[in-house]
C-alpha positions as CSV (number, residue, x, y, z in Angstrom):
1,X,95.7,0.8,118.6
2,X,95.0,-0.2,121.9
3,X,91.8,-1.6,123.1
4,X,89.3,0.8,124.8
5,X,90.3,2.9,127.7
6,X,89.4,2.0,130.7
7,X,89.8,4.6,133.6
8,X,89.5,4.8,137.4
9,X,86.3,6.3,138.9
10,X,88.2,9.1,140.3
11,X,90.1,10.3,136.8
12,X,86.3,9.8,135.3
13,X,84.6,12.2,137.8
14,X,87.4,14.7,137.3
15,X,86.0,15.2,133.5
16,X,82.3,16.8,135.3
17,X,84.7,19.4,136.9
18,X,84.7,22.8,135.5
19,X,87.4,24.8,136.7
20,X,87.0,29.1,136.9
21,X,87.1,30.3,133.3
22,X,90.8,32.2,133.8
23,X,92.3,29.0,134.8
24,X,93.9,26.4,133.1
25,X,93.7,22.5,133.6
26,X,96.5,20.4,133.5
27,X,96.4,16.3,133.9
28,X,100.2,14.8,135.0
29,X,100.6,11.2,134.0
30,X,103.0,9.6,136.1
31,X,104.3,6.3,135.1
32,X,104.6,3.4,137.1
33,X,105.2,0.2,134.9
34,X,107.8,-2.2,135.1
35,X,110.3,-0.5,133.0
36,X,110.1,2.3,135.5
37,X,111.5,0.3,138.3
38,X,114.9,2.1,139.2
39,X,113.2,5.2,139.4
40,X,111.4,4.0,141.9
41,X,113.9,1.8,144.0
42,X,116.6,3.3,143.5
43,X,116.8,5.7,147.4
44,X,118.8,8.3,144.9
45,X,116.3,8.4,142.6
46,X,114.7,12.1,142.1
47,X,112.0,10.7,140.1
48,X,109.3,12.1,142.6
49,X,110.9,14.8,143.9
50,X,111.3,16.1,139.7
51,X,107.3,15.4,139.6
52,X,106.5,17.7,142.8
53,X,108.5,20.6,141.2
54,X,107.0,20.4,137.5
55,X,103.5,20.1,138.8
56,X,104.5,23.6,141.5
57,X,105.9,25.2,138.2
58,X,103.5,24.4,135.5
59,X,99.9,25.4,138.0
60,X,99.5,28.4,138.7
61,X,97.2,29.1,142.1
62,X,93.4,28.7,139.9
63,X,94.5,25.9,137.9
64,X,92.8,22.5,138.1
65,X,94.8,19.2,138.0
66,X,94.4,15.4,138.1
67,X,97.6,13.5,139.2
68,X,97.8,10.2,137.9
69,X,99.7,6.8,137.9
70,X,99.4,4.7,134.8
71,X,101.0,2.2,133.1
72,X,98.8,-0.4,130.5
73,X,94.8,-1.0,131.5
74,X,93.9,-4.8,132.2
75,X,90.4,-5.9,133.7
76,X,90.9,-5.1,137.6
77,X,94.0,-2.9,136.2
78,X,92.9,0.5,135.2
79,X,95.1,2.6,134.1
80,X,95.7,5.6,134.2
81,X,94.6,5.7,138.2
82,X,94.2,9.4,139.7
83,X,96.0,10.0,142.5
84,X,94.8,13.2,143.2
85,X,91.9,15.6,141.7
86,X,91.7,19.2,143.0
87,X,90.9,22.6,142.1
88,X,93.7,24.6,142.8
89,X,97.5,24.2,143.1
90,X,98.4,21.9,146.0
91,X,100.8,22.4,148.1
92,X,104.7,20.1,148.2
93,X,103.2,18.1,151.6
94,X,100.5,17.3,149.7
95,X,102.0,16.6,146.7
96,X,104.7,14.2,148.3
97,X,101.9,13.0,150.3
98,X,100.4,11.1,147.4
99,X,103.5,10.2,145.3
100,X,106.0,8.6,148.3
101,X,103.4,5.5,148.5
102,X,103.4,5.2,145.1
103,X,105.3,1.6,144.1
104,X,106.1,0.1,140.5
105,X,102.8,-1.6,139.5
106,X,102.5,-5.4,138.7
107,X,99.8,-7.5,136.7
108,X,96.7,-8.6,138.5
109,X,96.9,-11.5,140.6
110,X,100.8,-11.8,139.5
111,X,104.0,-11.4,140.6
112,X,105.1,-9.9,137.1
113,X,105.5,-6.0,136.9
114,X,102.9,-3.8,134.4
115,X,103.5,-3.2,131.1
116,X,102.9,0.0,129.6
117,X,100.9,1.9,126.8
118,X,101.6,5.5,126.2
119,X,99.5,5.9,123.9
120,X,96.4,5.1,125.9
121,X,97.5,7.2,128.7
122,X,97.6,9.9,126.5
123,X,94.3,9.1,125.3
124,X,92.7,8.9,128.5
125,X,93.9,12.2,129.8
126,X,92.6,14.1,126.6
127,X,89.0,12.2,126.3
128,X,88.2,11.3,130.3
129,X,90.3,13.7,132.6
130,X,89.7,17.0,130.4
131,X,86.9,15.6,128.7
132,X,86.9,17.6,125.5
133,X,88.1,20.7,127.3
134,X,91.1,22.7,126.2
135,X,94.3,22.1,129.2
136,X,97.8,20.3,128.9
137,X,98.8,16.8,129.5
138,X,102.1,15.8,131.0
139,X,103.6,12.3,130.9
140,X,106.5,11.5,132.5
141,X,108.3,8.3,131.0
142,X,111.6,6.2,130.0
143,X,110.5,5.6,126.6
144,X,109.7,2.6,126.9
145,X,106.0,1.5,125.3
146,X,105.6,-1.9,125.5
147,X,101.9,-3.1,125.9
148,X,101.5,-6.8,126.3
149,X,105.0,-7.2,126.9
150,X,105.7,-6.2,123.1
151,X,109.3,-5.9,122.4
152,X,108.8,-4.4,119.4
153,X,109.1,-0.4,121.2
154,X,110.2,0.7,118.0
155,X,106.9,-0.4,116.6
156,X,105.2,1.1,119.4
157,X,107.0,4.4,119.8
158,X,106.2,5.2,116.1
159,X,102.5,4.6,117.0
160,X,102.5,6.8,120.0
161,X,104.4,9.7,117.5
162,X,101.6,9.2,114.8
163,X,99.4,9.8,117.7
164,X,100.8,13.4,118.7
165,X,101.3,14.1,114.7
166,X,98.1,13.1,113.4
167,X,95.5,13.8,116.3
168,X,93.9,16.7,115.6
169,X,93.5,17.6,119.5
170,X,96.9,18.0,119.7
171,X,98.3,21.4,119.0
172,X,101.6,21.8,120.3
173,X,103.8,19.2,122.3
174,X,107.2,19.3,123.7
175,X,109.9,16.8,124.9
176,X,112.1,17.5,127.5
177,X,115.0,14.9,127.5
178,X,116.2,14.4,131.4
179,X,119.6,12.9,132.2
180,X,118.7,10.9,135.5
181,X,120.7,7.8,136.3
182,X,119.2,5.6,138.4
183,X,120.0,1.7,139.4
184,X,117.2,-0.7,140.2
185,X,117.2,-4.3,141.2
186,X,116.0,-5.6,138.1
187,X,116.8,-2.5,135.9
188,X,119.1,0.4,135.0
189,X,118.2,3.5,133.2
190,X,120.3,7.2,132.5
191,X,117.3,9.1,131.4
192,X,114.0,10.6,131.6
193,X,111.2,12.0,129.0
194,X,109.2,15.0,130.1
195,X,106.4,15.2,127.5
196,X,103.9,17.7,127.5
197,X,101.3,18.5,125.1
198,X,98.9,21.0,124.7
199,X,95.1,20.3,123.5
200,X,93.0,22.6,121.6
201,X,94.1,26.1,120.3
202,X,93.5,27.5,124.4
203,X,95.8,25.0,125.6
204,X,98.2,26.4,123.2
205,X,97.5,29.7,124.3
206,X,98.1,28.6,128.0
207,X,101.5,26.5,127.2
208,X,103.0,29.6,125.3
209,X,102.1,31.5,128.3
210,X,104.0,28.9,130.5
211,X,106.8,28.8,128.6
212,X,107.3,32.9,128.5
213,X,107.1,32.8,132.2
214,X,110.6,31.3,132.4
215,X,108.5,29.3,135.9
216,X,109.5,26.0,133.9
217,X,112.9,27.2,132.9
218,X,113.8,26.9,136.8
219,X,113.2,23.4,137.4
220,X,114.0,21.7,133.6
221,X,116.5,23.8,131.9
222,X,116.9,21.7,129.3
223,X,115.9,22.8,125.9
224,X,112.3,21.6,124.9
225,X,112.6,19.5,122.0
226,X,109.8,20.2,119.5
227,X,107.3,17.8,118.3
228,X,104.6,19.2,116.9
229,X,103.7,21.9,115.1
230,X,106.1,21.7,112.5
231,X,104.7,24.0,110.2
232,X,104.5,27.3,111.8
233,X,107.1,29.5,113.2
234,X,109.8,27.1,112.4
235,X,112.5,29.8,112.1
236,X,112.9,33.7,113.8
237,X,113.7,36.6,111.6
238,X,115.9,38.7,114.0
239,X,117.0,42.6,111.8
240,X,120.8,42.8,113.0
241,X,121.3,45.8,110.6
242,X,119.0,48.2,109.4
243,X,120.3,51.4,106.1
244,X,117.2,54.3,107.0
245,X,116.1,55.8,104.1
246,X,114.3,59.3,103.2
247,X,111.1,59.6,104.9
248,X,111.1,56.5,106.9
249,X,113.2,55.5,110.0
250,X,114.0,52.1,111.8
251,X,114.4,50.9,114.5
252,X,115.5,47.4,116.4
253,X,112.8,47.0,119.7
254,X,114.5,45.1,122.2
255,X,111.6,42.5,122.1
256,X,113.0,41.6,118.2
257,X,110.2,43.7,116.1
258,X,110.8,46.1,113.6
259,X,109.2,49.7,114.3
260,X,109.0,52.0,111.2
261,X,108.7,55.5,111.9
262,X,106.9,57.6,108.8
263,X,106.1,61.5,108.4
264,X,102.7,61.2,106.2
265,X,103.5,64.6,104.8
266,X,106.1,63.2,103.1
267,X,106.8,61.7,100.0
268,X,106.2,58.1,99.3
269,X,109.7,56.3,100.9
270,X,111.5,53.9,99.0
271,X,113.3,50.9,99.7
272,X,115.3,49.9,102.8
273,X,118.2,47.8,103.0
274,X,117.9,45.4,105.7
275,X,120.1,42.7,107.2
276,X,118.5,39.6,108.7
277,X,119.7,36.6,111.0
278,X,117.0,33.5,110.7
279,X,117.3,31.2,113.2
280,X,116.4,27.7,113.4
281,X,113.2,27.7,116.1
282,X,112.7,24.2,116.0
283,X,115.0,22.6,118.2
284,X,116.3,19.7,117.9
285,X,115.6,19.6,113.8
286,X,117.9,20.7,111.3
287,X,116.6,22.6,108.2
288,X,119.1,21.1,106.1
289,X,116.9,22.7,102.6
290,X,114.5,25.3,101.9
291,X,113.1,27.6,99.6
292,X,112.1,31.1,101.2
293,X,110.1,34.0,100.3
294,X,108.9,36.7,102.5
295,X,105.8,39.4,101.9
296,X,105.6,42.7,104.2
297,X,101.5,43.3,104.9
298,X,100.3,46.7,106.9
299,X,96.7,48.3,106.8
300,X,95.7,45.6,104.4
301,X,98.1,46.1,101.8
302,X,100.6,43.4,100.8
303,X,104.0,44.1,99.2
304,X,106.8,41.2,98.6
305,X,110.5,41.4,100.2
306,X,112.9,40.4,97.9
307,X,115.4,38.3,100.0
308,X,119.0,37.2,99.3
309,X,120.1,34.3,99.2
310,X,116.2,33.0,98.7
311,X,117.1,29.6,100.1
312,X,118.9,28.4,103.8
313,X,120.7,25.3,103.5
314,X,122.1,23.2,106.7
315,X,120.2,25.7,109.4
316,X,120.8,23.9,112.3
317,X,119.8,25.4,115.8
318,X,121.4,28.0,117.7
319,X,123.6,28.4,114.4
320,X,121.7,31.6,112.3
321,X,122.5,32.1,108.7
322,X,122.4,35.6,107.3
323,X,119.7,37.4,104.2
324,X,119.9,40.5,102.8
325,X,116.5,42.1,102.3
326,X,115.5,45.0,100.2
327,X,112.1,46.1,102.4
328,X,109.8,48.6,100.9
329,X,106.8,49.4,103.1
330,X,103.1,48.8,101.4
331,X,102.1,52.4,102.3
332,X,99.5,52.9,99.8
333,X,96.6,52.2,101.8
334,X,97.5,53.9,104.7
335,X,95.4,56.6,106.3
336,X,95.8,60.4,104.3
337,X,96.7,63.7,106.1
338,X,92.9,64.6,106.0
339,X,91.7,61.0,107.0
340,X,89.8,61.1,110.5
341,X,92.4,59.0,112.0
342,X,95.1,61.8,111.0
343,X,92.9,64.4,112.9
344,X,92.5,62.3,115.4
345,X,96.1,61.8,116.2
346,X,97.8,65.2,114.9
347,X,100.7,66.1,116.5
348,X,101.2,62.5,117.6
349,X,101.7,59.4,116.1
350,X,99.9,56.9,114.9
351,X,100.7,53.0,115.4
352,X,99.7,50.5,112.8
353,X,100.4,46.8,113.4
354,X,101.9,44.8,110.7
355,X,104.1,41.9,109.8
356,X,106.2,40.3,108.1
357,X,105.3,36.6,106.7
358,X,108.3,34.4,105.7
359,X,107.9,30.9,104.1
360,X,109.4,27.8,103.3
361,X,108.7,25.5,100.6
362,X,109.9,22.3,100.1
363,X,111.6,22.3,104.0
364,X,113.7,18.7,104.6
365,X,113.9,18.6,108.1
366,X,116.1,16.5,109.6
367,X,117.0,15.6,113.7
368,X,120.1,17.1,114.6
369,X,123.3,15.2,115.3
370,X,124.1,16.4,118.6
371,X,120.1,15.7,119.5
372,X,121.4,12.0,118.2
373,X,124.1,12.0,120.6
374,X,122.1,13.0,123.7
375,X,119.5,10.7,123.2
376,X,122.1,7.6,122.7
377,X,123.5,9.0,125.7
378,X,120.4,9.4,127.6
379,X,118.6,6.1,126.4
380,X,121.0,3.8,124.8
381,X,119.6,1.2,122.3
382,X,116.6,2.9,122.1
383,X,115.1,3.3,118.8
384,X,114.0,6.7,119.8
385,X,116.0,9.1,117.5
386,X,115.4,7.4,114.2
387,X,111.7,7.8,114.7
388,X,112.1,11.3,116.0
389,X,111.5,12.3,112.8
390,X,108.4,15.0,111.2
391,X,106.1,13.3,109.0
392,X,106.7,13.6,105.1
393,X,104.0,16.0,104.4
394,X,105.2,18.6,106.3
395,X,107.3,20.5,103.7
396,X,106.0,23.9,104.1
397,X,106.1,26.0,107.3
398,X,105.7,29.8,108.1
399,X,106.8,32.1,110.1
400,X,105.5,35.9,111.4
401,X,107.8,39.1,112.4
402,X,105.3,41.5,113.7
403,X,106.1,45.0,112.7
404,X,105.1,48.5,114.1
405,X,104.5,51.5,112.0
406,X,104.3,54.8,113.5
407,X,102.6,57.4,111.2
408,X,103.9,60.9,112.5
409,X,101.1,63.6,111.1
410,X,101.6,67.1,111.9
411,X,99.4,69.5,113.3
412,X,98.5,71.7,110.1
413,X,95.5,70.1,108.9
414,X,94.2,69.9,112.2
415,X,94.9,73.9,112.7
416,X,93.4,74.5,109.4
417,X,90.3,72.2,109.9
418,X,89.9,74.4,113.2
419,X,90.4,77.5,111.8
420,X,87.9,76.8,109.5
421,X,85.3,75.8,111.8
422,X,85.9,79.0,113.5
423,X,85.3,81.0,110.2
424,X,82.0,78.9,109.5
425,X,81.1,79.8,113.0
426,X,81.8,83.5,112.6
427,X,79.4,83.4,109.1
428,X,76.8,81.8,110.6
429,X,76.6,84.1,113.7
430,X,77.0,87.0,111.8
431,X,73.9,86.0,109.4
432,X,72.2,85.3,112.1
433,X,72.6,88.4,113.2
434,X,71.3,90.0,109.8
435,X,68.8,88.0,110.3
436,X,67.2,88.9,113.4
437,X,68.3,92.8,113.4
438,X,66.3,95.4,112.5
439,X,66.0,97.2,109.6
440,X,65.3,100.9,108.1
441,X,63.5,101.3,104.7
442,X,63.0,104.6,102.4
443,X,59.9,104.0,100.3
444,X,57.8,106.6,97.9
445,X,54.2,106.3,97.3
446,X,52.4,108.9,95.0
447,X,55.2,111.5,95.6
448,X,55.1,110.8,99.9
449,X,58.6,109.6,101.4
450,X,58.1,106.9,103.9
451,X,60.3,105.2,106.6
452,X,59.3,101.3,107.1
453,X,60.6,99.5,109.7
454,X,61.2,95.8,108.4
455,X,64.0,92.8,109.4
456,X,64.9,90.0,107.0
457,X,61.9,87.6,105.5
458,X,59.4,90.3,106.7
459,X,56.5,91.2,104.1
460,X,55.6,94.8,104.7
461,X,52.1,96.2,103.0
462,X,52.5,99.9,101.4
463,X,49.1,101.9,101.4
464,X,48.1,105.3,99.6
465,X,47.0,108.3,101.3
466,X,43.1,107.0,100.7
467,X,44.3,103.3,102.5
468,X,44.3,101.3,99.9
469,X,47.4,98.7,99.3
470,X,49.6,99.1,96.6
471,X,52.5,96.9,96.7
472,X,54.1,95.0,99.2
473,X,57.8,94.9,100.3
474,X,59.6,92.1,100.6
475,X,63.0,92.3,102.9
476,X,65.9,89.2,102.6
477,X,69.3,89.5,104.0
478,X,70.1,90.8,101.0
479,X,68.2,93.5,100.4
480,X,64.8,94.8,99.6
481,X,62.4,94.4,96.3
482,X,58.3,95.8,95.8
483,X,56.1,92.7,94.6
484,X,52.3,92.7,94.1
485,X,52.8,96.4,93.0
486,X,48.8,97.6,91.6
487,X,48.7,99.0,88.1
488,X,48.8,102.4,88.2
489,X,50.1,103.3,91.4
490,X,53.1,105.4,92.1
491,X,55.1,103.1,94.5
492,X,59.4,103.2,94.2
493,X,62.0,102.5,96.8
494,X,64.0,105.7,97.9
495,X,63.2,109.0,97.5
């Protein structure tokens, strides 16, 4: 690697900035080295103009950025040098403002121009200017890494790939080849690489969100060319056909998912027939082998989806291959007619998220011909395609259709569970009502009739004509019974 980074003052200070938690940072690495010099003398050149419009696309209003120049570090030669560090999206002015000085940078105390280091740029941006923090670096370049005046780029590319491939703070990062012919004194070039790479799972998050925006799609509509990850969501399962079956219906959403609609009160539904198109979603590789499988999982059940063929050969992008699928939902675990969730959405459905996982084993990836032919075109005699190229130990990827279940329950055991709440209501007021009411009693003591007025859990003394007690009666809601009768006395109930 390169020796340590060295940074300006300004790009160092930026890394003690903590920008609102909602808002993103982004550091743009502009590059100024001697290879660079057409873009920069050339008067037709839209090398800066292209810079002012990324940076007013990428931000938006919260968002913190440094802008900065770099090209290789030498002692009274940092590099990268901020240009500007702000809190919040600046404006065009300001942005042309700082880049229209900006001039292709030469050696200290020489006449000779800068070399440059990619790789330590990169570096820089991820350790000093977001300091640790999640955000997304861009580096605009021509390719060409040469520190020390190394002419071994090839060399040097393939060290600033193994940096994007095997540093961990690296989650995602895109290329954007640029076809810009420009004509220097010294130099000519017909290209330009946007890179930009997104650190920590957040700044994955926040470059997705970019990306779905379309924002970027209106000033690079270029493809993005895929570096990194190469092992997740490598292809799209898109249903193009779907056979319903008893008890379950589908249905295509216009956002690509699969809904499933299901009456719980029916039976069990067996398997669907489903037609797929996968599609290659790594741009500008070729799948040219792979072994797939797929499993459906929903309410924590897994089932597997037999696929046919179980294999894609040659999938190159933006050219799908077909799979038949037989698809039978896991609905085992899913909530019953008398679950709570049931009653709480009778008469309505109920939506369960779920997916489908597909994956490849022993995936060959390999760059696309027409990618080849762009680059030559773009770059010619650079090295740059043949090192293009995933590392060998990514042969697996994976890949996630989300799916939507709607449970339809009906209203009966909702009804019933109501009507029976009503019933236990009725019961309980009506012995409640025993209870408390008032109650008319025949007794016969030695031969006398006697009315007793009594109510439920009421102990009543009975006396003889001389006042002694004789018994006592005891009263329930259920009827009436003499205890503690005393031997020898005449005491019944009734007449």
């Amino acid at each position: 690697m390169t020796a340590p980074v060295k940074v300006s003052s300004a790009l160092l200070a930026y890394a003690l900035c903590v920008p609102a938690a909602h808002a993103a940072s982004h550091v743009f690495l502009v590059q100024n080295s001697g290879w660079m010099e057409p873009f920069y003398t050339d008067p037709r050149s839209p090398y800066k103009a292209l810079v002012t419009e990324v940076v007013q696309a990428a931000m938006a209003p919260d968002d913190a950025l440094v802008l900065a120049a770099f090209n290789q570090s030498l002692p009274g030669a940092p590099s990268p040098r901020a240009l500007l560090a702000q809190q919040g999206k600046p404006d065009r002015t300001r942005l042309r403002n700082v880049l229209n000085p900006l001039e292709v940078a030469r050696k200290p105390n020489s006449t000779a121009l800068a070399d440059t280091d990619l790789g330590e740029a990169v570096g820089a941006a991820i350790d000093t200017a977001l300091g640790g923090k999640p955000g997304l670096v861009w580096l605009f370049t021509n390719n060409r890494n040469s520190p020390n005046n190394d002419q071994a780029t090839a060399r040097r590319n393939r060290e600033f790939y193994q940096l994007i491939h095997g540093g961990k703070a690296i989650g995602k990062a895109l290329a954007f080849p640029l076809k810009m012919p420009v004509q220097g004194a010294q130099y000519r070039a017909g290209g330009l690489m946007v890179y930009v790479f997104a650190v920590q799972p957040q700044g994955v998050r926040e470059l997705d969100a970019l990306l779905a925006s379309g924002r970027l799609r209106q000033v690079i509509t270029e493809p993005p060319a895929r570096l990194k990850p190469l092992d997740q969501d490598t292809v799209r399962l898109v249903p193009a056909r779907v056979e319903n079956t008893p008890g379950v219906r589908y249905a295509v959403l216009p956002d690509g998912r699969l809904r499933a609609e299901l009456d719980a009160a029916a039976p069990a539904p067996g398997d669907a027939r489903i037609t797929w198109r996968i599609e290659n979603a790594i741009y500008p590789y070729t799948i040219s082998a792979a072994h797939i499988d797929a499993q459906a999982a929903l309410a924590g059940h897994v089932k597997p989806v037999r696929l046919e063929p179980d294999h894609v050969r040659d999938l190159a992008p933006g050219k799908p291959q077909t799979l038949a699928s037989s698809l039978g939902l896991p609905v085992a675990n899913l909530p019953g007619k008398w679950s709570l969730a049931a009653l709480r959405s009778a008469g309505s459905a109920q939506v369960l998220p779920g997916r489908i996982e597909v994956r490849l084993a022993d995936q060959q990836l390999e760059l696309s011909q027409a990618f080849r032919q762009r680059m030559a075109e773009l770059f010619p005699g650079d090295p740059l395609p043949d090192i293009f190229t995933p590392p060998e130990s990514l042969q697996a990827a994976r890949a996630t259709l989300p799916v939507e279940v709607r449970l339809q329950y009906g209203a009966g055991p909702l009804m019933a569970l109501i009507g029976g709440a009503f019933a236990l209501l009725g019961a309980t007021g009506a012995l409640a009502l025993a209870a408390t009411r008032g109650r008319k009693v025949v007794v016969t003591v030695d031969g006398e009739q006697r009315t007793v007025r009594t109510k439920a859990g009421a102990r009543t003394p009975l006396f003889n004509a001389a006042g002694d007690q004789v018994a006592e009666l005891h009263t329930t809601l259920f009827g009436h019974t003499l205890a503690n009768v005393r031997e020898g006395a005449n005491v019944r109930l009734g007449r």
